[in-house]
C-alpha positions as CSV (number, residue, x, y, z in Angstrom):
1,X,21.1,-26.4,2.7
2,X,19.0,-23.9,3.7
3,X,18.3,-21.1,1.6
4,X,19.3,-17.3,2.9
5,X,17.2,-14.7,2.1
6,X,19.8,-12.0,1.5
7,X,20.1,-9.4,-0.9
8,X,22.7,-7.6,-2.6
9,X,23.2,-4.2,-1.1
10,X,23.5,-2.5,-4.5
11,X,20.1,-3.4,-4.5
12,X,18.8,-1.7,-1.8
13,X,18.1,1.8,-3.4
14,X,15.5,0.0,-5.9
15,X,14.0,-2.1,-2.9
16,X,13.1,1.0,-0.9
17,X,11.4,2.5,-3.8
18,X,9.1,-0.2,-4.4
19,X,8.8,-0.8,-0.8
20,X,8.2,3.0,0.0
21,X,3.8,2.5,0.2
22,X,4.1,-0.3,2.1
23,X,6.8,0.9,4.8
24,X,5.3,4.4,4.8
25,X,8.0,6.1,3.1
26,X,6.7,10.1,2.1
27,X,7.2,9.7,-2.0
28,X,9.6,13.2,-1.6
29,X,12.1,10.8,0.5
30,X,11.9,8.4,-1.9
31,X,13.7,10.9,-4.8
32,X,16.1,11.3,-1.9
33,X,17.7,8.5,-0.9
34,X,21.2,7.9,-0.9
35,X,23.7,6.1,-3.5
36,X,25.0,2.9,-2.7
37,X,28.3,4.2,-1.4
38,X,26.3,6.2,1.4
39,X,25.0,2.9,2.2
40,X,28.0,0.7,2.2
41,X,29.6,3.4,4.3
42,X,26.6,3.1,6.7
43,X,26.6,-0.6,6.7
44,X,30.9,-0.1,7.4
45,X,30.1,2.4,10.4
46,X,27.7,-0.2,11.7
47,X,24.4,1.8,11.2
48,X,22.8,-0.3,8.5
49,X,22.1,-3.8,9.6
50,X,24.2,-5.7,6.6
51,X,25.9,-8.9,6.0
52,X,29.0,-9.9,4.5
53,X,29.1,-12.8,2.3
54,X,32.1,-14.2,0.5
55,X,33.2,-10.4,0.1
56,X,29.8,-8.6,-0.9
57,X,27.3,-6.8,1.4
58,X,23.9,-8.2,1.7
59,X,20.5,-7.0,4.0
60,X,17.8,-9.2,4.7
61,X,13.7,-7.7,3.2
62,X,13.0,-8.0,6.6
63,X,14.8,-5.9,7.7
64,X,13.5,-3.4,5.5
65,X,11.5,-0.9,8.3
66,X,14.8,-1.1,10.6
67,X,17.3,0.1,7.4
68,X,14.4,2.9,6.2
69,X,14.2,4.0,10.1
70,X,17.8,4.3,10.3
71,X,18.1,6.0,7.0
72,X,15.4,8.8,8.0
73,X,12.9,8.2,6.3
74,X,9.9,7.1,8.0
75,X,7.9,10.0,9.8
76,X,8.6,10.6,13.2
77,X,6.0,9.0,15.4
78,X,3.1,11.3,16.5
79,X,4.2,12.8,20.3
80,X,1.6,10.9,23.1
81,X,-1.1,13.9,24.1
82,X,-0.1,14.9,27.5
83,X,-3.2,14.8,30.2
84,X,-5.1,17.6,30.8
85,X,-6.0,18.7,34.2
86,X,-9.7,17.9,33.5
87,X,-8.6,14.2,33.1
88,X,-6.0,13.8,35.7
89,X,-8.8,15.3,38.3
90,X,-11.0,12.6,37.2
């Protein structure tokens, strides 16, 4: 049988913490993120990706970016520099 790579959702708090160098995460969101019961109400509104397994909650490490993206707390991405007229006469 194939092994799933779930995790506990009451988990998740400490995964983003040790994740948040590697995702990008500024260190002031990480003192700022949410209990569990903010997630499992995300994850029950259907804005966490999440599983349920035999009664408990679980989210997949890959899925890591999407969950801190939908929490906030990666920076928005830089806006694309609009051409100037030099470069659109060009």
């Amino acid at each position: 049988m194939q092994k799933l790579n779930l995790q506990p959702l009451a988990l998740l708090r400490v995964e983003l913490q040790q994740a948040a160098p590697r995702l990008g995460i500024a260190p002031a969101a990480v003192g700022q993120l949410p209990s569990h019961r903010v997630f499992l109400t995300m994850v029950l509104d259907g804005t966490l990706p999440a599983e349920r397994v035999a009664g408990r909650w679980y989210y997949r490490r890959a899925r890591l970016p999407e969950i801190a993206e939908a929490l906030g707390l990666l920076p928005a991405p830089a806006p694309a520099a609009e051409p100037t007229a030099s470069s659109a006469a060009a």
